[in-house]
C-alpha positions as semicolon CSV with decimal commas, in nm:
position;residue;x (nm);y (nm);z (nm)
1;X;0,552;-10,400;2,185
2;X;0,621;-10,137;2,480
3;X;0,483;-9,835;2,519
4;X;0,816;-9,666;2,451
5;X;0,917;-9,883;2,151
6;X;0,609;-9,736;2,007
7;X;0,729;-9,389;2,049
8;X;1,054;-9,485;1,922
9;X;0,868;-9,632;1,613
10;X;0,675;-9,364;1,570
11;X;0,957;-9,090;1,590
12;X;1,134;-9,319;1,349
13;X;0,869;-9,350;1,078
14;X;0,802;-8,938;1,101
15;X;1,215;-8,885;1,070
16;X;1,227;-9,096;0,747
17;X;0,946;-8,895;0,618
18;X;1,150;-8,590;0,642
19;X;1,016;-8,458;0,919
20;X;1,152;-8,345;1,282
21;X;0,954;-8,560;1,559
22;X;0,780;-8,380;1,747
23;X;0,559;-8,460;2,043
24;X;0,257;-8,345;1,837
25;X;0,351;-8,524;1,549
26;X;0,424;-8,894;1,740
27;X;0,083;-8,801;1,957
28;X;-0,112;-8,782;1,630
29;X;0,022;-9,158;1,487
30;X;0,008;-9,317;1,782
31;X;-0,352;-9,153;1,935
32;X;-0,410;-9,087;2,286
33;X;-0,294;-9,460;2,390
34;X;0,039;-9,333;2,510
35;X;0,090;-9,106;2,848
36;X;0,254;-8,810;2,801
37;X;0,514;-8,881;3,016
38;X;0,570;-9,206;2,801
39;X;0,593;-8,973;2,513
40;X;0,828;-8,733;2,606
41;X;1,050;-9,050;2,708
42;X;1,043;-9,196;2,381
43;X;1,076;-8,847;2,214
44;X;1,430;-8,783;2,406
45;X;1,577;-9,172;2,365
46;X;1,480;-9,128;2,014
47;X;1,715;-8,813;1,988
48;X;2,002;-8,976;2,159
49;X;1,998;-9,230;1,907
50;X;2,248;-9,177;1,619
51;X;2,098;-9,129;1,294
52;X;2,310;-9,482;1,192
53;X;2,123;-9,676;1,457
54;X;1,765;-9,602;1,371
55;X;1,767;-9,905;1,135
56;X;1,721;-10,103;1,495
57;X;1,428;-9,952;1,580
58;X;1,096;-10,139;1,527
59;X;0,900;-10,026;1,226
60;X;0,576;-9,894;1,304
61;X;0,412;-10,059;1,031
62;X;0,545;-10,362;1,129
63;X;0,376;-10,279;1,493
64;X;0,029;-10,164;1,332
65;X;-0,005;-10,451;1,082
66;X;-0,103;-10,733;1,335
67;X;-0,408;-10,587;1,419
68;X;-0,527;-10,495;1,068
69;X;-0,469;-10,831;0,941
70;X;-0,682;-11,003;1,163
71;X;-1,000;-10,837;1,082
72;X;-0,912;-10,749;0,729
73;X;-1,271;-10,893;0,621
74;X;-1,422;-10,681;0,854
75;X;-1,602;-10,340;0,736
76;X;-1,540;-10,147;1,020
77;X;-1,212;-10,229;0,980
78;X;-1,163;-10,164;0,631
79;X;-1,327;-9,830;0,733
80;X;-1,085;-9,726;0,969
81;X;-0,839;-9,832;0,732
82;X;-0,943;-9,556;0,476
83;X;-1,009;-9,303;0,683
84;X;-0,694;-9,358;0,832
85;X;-0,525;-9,354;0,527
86;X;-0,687;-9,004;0,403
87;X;-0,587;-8,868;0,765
88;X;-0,189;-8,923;0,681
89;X;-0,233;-8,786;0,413
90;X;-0,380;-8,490;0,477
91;X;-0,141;-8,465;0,805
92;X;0,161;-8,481;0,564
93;X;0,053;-8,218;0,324
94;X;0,018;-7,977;0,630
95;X;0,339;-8,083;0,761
96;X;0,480;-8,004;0,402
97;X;0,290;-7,644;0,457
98;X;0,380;-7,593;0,831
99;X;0,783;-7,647;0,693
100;X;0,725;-7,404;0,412
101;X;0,620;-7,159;0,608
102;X;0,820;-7,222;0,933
103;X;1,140;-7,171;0,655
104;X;0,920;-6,836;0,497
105;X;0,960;-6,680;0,814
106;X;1,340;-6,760;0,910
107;X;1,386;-6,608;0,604
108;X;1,174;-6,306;0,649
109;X;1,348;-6,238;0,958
110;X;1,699;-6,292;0,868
């Protein structure tokens, strides 16, 4: 898979979560294997994409899952795995926070 597919996967997986992609957030699921340039490409063909057409978009999942399987016996792996796991979900409970508070303050100042 392309660089840019991988951004595109990314953005896609963080906009069915709920959230807006960001550069931050697609930098954090994909690591620091991606340029930035290659990033901020991604990030603005992923926002020219109707909302209808994401469902052609690689799943990032799908992208990730090759690798994993391979080594699956593998405690290093398996390690990863976890702590990868915990990670997400620690990144999506501040997300959750960051939106709360990003919509505490439009309110404050409206």
């Amino acid at each position: 898979m392309s660089p840019i597919e991988q951004v595109l996967a990314a953005a896609k997986s963080i906009a069915i979560a709920g959230h807006t992609p960001t550069l931050a957030l697609i930098k954090g699921k994909l690591g620091k294997r991606i340029p930035m340039p290659t990033l901020i490409q991604g990030l603005q063909q992923f926002k020219a994409i109707p909302k209808e057409q994401w469902q052609d978009l690689p799943d990032l999942a799908a992208m990730m899952e090759p690798a994993t399987t391979q080594n699956s016996d593998d405690p290093l792996v398996m390690l990863e795995q976890k702590w990868q796991a915990r990670f997400e979900l620690i990144q999506n409970d501040y997300d959750q926070k960051i939106t709360a508070l990003e919509a505490r303050i439009v309110k404050l100042e409206n």
